[in-house]
N, C-alpha and C positions, 0 to 999 in steps of 0.2 A: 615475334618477340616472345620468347621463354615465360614463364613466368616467374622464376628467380630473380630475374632481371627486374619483371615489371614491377613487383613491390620495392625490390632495394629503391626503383626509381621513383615511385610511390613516398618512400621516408624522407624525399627531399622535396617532396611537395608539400610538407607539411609545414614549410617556412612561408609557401605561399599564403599560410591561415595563422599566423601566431596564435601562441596558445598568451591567455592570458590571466594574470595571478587571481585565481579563486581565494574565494571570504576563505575557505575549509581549507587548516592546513593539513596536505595531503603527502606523500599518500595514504591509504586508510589502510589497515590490519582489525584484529577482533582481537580482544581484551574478554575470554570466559563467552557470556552470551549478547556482547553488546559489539556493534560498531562503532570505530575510535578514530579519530585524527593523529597525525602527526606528535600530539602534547597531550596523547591518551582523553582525550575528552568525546565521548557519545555523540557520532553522526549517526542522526535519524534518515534514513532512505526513505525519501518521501516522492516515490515518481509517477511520471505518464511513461506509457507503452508510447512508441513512436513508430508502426510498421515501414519496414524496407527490405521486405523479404517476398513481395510477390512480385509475378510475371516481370514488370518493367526493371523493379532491382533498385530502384530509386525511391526515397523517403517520400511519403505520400504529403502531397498539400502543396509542393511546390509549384505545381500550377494554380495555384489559389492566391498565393499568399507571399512577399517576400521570406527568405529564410531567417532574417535578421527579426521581422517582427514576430515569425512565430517562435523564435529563441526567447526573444522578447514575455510574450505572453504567458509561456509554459513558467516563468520566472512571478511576474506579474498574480497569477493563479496560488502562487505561496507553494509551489515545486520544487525543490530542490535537485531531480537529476530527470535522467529520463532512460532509459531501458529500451534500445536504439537495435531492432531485429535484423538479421541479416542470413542469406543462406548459404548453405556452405558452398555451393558453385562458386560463391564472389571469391575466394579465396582459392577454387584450385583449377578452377576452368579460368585459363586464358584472354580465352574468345569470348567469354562472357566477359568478365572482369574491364575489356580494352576495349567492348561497346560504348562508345558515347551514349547521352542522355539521348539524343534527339536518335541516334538509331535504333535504341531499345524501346523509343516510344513508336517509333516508324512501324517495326518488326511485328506491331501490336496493331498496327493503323490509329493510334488516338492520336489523331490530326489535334485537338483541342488542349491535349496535353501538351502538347510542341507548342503551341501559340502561346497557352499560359506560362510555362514556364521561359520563354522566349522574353513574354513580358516582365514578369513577375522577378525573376532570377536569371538575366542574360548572361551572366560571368558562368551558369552552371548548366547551359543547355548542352554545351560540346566538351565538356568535360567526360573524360569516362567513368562509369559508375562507381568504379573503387573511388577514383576522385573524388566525384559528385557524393559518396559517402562519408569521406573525410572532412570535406567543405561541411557537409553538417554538424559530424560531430567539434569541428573547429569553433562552428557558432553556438554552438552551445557553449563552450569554454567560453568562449567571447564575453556569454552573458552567466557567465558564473555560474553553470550548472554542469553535474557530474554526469556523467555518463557509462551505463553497464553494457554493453557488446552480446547480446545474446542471440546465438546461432541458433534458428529459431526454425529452420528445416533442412533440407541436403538440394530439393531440386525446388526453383522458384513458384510457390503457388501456395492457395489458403490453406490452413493449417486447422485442423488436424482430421483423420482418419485413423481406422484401424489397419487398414488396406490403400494407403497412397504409397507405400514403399518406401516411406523417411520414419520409419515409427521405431526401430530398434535395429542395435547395433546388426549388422547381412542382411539388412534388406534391400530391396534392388537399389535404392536410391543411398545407400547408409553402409558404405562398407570404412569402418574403423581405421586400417592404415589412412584414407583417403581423410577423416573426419581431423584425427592426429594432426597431419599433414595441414591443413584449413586451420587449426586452431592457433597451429605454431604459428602459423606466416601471420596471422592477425594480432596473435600477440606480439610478435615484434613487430610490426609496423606500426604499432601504438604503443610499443614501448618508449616512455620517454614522454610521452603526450599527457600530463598533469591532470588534466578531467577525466581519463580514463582509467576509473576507478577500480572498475569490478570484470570480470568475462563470464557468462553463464555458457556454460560447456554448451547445453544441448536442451534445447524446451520438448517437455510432453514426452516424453517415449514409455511406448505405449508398445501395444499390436501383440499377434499371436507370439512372437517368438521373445517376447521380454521375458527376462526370469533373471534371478537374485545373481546369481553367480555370475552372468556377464557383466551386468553393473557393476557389482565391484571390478572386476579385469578391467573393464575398458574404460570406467568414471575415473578410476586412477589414474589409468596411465594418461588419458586428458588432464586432468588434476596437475601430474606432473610435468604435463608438457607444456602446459600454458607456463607454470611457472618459471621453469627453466628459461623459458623466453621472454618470459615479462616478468621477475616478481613481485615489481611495484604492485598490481593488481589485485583485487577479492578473486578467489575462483570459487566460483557459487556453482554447486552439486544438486541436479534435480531427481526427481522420484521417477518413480514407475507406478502407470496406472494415468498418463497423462495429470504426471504430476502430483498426485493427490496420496501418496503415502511412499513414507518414508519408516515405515515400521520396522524393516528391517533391521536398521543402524540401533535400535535397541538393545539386544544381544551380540550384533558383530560390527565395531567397532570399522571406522577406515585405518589404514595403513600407508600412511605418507611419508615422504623424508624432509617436509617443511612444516609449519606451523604457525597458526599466527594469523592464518589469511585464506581459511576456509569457512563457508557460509552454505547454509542447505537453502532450498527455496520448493515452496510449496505451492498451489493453485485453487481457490477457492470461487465459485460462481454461484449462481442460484440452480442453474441448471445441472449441475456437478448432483444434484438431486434430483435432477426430473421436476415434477410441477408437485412435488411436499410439499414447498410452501405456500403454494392456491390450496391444496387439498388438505392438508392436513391443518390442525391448532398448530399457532405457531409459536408457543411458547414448549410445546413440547418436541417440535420439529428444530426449533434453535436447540433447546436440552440435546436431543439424541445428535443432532449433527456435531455441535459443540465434545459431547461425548466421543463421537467417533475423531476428528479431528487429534484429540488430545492425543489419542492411540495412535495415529498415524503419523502423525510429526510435533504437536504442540510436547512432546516431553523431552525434546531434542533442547528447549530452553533450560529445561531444570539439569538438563547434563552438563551444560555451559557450553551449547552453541548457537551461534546466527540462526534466527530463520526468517527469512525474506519472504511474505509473500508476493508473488511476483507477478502474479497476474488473479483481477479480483475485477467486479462492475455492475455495475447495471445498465439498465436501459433508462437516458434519462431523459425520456418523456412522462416520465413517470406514469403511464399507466400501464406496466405490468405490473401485475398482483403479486407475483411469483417472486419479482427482482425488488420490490417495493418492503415485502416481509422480511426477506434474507437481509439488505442494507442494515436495517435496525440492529438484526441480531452481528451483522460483521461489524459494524462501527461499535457494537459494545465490546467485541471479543478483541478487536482490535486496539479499544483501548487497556481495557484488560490486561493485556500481554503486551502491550506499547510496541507492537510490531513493526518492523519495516516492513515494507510494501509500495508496489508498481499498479497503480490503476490502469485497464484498459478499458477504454484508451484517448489517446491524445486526437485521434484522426475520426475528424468531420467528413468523411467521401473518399472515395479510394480511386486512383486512376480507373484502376480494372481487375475486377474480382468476382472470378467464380463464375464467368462469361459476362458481366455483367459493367458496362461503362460507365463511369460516374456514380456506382453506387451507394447511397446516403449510408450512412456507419451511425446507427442510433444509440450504441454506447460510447458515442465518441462524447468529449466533455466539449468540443467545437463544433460550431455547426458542419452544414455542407458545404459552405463559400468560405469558410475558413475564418471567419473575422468576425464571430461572435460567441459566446457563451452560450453552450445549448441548454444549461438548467443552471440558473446560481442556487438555486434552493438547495441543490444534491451538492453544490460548490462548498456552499455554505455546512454542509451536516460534515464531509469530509475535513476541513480547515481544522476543526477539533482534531484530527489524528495525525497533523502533518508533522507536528512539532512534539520535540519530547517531552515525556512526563518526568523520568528519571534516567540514572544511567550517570557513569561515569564524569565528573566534569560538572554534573547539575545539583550538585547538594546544596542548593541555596539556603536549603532549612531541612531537618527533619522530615523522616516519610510522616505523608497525612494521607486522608482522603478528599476526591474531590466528587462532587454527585454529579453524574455524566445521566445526559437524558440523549441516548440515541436517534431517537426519531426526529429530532432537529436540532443537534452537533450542539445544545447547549448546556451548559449545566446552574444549577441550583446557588442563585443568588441570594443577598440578603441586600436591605439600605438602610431604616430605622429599626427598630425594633418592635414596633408594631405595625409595620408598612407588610401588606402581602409580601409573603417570599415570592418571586419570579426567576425564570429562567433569563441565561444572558449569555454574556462571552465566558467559554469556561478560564480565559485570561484575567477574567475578574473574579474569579473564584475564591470566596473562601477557602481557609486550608480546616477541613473537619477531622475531629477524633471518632472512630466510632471500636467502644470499649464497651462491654455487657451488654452488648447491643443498643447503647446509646449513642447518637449523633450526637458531638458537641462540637461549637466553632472553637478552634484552639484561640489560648490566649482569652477565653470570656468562659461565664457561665450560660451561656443560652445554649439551649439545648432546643432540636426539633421536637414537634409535639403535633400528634395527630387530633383530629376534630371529627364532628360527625360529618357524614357522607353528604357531599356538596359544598363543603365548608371551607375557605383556606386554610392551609395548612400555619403552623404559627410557632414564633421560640418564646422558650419556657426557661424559667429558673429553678423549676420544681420538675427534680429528671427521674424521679421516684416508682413514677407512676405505670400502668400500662402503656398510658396512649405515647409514652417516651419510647416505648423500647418496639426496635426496628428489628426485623426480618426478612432474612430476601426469602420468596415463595416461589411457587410453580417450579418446572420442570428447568426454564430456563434460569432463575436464580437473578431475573431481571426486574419481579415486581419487591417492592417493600412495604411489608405492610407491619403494621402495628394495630393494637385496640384501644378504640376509641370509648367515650366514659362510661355510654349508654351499653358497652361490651360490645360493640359492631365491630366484626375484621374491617380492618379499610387499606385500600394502598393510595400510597403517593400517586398524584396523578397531574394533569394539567391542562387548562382553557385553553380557548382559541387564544387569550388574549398573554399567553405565556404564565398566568397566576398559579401557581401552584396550591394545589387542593387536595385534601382526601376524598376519596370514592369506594364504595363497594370495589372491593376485588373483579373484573371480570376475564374472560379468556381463560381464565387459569386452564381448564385442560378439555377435549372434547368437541366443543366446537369450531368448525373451521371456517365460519365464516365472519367470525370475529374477528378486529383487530386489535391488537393489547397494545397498540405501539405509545399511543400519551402514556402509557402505567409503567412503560420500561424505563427503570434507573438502573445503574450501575455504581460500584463504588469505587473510583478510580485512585491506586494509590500512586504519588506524585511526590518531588523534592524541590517541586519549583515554588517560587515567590511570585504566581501570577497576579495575587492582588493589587487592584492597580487606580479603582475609582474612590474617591474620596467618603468613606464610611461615617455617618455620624450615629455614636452609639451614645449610653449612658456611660458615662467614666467608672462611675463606682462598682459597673458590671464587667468590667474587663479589668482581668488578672493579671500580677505585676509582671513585669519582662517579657521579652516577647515572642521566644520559645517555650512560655510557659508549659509544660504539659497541665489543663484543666480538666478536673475530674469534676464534673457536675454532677455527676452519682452521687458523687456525697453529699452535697447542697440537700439541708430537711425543709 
């Protein structure tokens, strides 16, 4: 059987999976530097990595787990798509493609995979891999989540090297006409398929032979190949450097003949640095990394385009040092810049990887049986960046600020006015002003007010003063501090028991065996109406209407 043949026959299989009407009305395009629906309104890409790019060719967990509940769960988790990897064989090798499941598991010997998925998903054991690739991305539709197609190597196996031969355009495994070719037939075979949102040309490229000039040749002529075949779709353009810079496009512009529906995508890890952040302070280790970032891709927002991060994680057992310091400083930057973004990853255990059977995937957000949460703690700090802050469509009110406390996804609540301030859901967030470097709750005169070291922190009507007026410090631009009466620097800080407090400044710069993660705030600004639990203040202290802008600064 041709392969021309096999996909056209492929496009009528797709009725065997109905696709079914997604919340998001789609398809999606780019609006400047935002993601948009159908009615211009700001879709946040908020996904899991789901691999189906090694040896077997098939989506990992289906021996664990039916396919419906882990559609199910990845939804459940507050996910909105999933970033579904694939190698370029499935689309121009035959003989691979028109393997069934159970003979690609055979070919491998996982006798235990064939029984799981036997169990687990019998409609998808004898299915062929392209198939068995569709049936997932189908279930995902099912359950109302989007899906990006990201050709994530050329020959099936874990990713990434300098020297595997999939790293840049001629290398043994990566010859260009061939990649073209893969990209076209997958874009029309999912042309037409509602959930399939976005296509990521080509993850990581990397290796001796990458350099500026072939990226552009060959990222375009991908670019316009996919489109041609699919336009409905994002076509998301990745860097060189395995991902991590895009500085190029600073001075030289792409050259396309569409518009409307291009998105960059970047990569960001802990180890993207080696072990800086065990070794180094990490308030200055977030600074420089944050710095360099910005040079490398983060100024592609202020040009007015997409940037996706698209692959980010940690370990969540939480006892890496390394992955444990970097989270804080990416959930602040992430809010910061209200990025989309793809966590890796979804996958609890992997049939077979790297010689290795059944091995456990400790940055997976599932366990290795598939059926439970590996950390809700890490569940929990992410949830804060799932959803948008602003962006087209969300102008529920006025941009404000909201105070984001990285190091556990919550931000800076209030309830009475003399009640400790504490952390909570940043969904109940106050909406804050912060002008001459005063925090004020809009709509009242309270204003934050720092205290001496150990002290809860507390709102004030007298915004006059020092201990009123805030400061981000350090290298990272994540602690706030103010002076308190006795003239002590102090920053925001916070208990075990969520109270918020002032403290001596620590970590600021030097030592690295400090953690500054209770002292990091951020100041997130936002257009949404999260407030949402029932506040009981003084009347006479809250200012008339309810976009009022309150200037407390002038309160004697």
């Amino acid at each position: 059987m041709g392969a021309p043949f096999l996909f056209a026959l492929l496009t009528v299989f797709l009725t065997i999976f109905p696709q079914t009407q997604l919340a998001t009305a789609l398809p999606l395009s780019t609006s400047s530097r935002w993601i948009v629906d159908e009615g211009g309104k700001r879709v946040k890409l908020s996904c899991l990595n789901w691999v189906s790019h090694l040896e077997p060719v098939v989506a990992e967990g289906l021996s664990k787990q039916p396919l419906d509940a882990i559609s199910k769960r990845i939804g459940s988790m507050g996910f909105n798509c999933v970033r579904l990897t694939w190698p370029l064989f499935l689309a121009t090798n035959d003989s691979l493609a028109s393997l069934t499941v159970r003979e690609s598991f055979q070919s491998l010997g996982l006798s235990d995979a064939i029984s799981g998925v036997q169990s687990n998903n019998p409609s998808i054991i004898d299915l062929s891999l392209i198939e068995a690739f569709q049936a997932v991305v189908s279930s995902l539709g099912d359950n109302n989540l989007m899906v990006i197609l990201d050709n994530h190597i050329s020959k099936p196996t874990w990713c990434c090297s300098n020297y595997d031969g999939n790293g840049f355009f001629g290398d043994k495994y990566f010859n260009p006409d061939l990649w073209i070719k893969g990209l076209t037939r997958m874009a029309t075979l999912f042309n037409g398929v509602r959930n399939v949102v976005g296509m990521s040309l080509r993850n990581e490229l990397r290796g001796p032979k990458q350099n500026v000039n072939d990226w552009y040749t060959y990222m375009q002529r991908g670019a316009e190949a996919v489109h041609k075949a699919n336009p409905n779709v994002l076509v998301i353009l990745s860097g060189l450097s395995y991902d991590t810079d895009l500085s190029f496009l600073d001075n030289r512009p792409l050259n396309l003949t569409f518009s409307g529906k291009v998105v960059f995508e970047i990569h960001w890890y802990a180890f993207t640095n080696g072990k800086a952040w065990e070794s180094g302070n990490p308030n200055q280790v977030c600074g420089m990394v944050g710095s360099r970032m910005a040079k490398a891709s983060g100024f592609l927002l202020d040009k007015g385009w997409p940037l996706f991060v698209s692959e980010w994680g940690v370990d969540q057992r939480g006892t890496n040092v390394n992955d444990n310091r970097y989270l804080s400083c990416f959930l602040a930057t992430a809010a910061q810049n209200d990025w989309d973004w793809a966590m890796w990853t979804l996958v609890g255990s992997y049939y077979f990887r790297q010689g290795v059977v059944g091995m456990n995937e400790y940055y997976g957000v599932l366990n290795d049986d598939w059926d439970g949460i590996r950390s809700q703690t890490i569940l929990q700090k992410v949830a804060a960046v799932q959803y948008p802050f602003q962006g087209p469509g969300w102008k529920e009110q006025r941009v404000h600020k909201i105070i984001f406390h990285p190091s556990t996804g919550l931000c800076l609540l209030r309830k009475l006015m003399f009640d400790p301030l504490h952390l909570g859901p940043c969904s109940s967030s106050d909406a804050w002003s912060y002008s001459r470097q005063i925090l004020t709750i809009r709509g009242t005169y309270f204003c934050l007010r720092a205290n001496e070291p150990g002290k809860p922190a507390s709102l004030d009507i007298i915004c006059t003063e020092p201990n009123t007026k805030w400061e981000a410090i350090s290298d990272s631009k994540l602690h706030l501090s103010a002076t308190s009466d006795s003239g002590t620097t102090v920053c925001l800080d916070v208990d075990s028991d969520n109270t918020i407090l002032t403290n001596t400044c620590k970590c600021i710069n030097g030592d690295s065996k400090c953690d500054p993660g209770s002292q990091w705030f951020t100041l997130v600004d936002s257009t949404r109406r999260f407030r949402s639990e029932s506040i009981v203040t003084e009347s006479f202290l809250e200012l008339p209407g309810e976009d009022f802008e309150g200037k407390a600064s002038t309160m004697v």
